[in-house]
C-alpha positions, 0 to 999 in steps of 0.5 A: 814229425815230418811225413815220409813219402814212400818212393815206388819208382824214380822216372827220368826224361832225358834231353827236355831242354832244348839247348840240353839236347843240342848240348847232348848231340840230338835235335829237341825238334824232332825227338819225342820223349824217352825216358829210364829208371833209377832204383828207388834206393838210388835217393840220397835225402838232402835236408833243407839248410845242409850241405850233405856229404856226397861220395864220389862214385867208381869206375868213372873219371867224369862225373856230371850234375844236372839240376832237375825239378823232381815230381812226386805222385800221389795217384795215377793211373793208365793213358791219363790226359795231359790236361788231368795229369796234374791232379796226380801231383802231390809235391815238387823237389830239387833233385839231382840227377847225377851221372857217370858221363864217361861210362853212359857215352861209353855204353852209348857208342857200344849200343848197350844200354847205359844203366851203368852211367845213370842207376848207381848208388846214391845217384839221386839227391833229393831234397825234401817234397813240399806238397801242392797245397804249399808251393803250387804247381811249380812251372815257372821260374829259374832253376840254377845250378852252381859249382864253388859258387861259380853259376854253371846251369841257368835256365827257367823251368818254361824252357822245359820241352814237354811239361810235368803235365805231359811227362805224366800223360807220356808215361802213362802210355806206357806205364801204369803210374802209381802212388809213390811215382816221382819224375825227376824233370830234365835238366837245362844245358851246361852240365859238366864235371865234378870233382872231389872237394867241390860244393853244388848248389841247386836252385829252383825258384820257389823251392828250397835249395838242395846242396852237396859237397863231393867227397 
């Protein structure tokens, strides 16, 4: 029987890929991290070797992928040094961060927070999480995202601006991580829309592939 890990929180970074932000309209030099939450029941589990139905949600008429290398904790712990943040990783996953652009741009221009784009149900995808001791700590490789087999999002996980290590000493600051804790992230550039009827197929290098048929 597979092990269940019981999800507590779902961490989310936004704009960690240099071309991703400059995509979003900020500028990843100057821009510190910043991060939101979606609700644990959020998670639509993928099992590896499916294409797993994916309900297109409402209220929205542009809704986007973004690829992410997801981050699940096995401890944590307050002000934790980037340079011991890892020792908290159980395991890593493909996950999606699907989003209702029209309605987070929306709220963004209200000056309102734009919950309603991100935390909606089964906003989150994941696949399984391989542990550690399986797969290593995964921080190099290509992650890929692809629409109908067309490849939309190519990047490599080094193109990350702050790393797993740092989200986890960022977070903390603010936080007091615990067990159950996972991180999805961040997302390379050229995220974009989808539709009903189309396939996505997320890639990262080392892991196995996570995919949805929007339905």
């Amino acid at each position: 029987m597979d092990a269940v890990f019981p999800v507590r929180r779902i961490y989310c970074i936004g704009r960690n890929y240099a071309a991703h932000a400059r995509e979003m309209g900020s500028d990843p030099t100057r821009e510190p991290p910043f991060f939101f939450q979606k609700p644990t029941d959020a998670i639509q589990f993928v099992a590896p070797g499916t294409v797993a139905d994916h309900p297109y949600p409402s209220l929205t008429k542009n809704y986007h992928y973004e690829v992410e290398l997801v981050a699940a904790l096995k401890s944590g712990g307050r002000d934790i040094p980037a340079e011991r943040a890892l020792e908290h990783v159980y395991g890593y996953a493909v996950g999606l961060d699907m989003t209702r652009r029209d309605l987070q741009r929306f709220m963004g221009d209200e000056k309102k927070p734009w919950e309603i784009g991100k935390s909606f149900d089964q906003a989150a995808p994941i696949g399984p999480i391989h542990p550690v001791e399986t797969v290593g700590h995964v921080a190099k490789g290509a992650i890929s995202l692809a629409v109908n087999g067309t490849v939309k999002q190519n990047a490599t996980l080094e193109h990350m601006i702050w790393s797993v290590a740092e989200q986890i000493a960022n977070l903390s600051t603010a936080f007091e991580l615990r067990p159950g804790d996972i991180i999805y992230s961040g997302t390379p550039e050229n995220v974009g829309p989808v539709v009903k009827g189309d396939v996505i197929l997320c890639k990262i290098e080392g892991l196995p592939d996570l995919s949805v048929r929007i339905v």
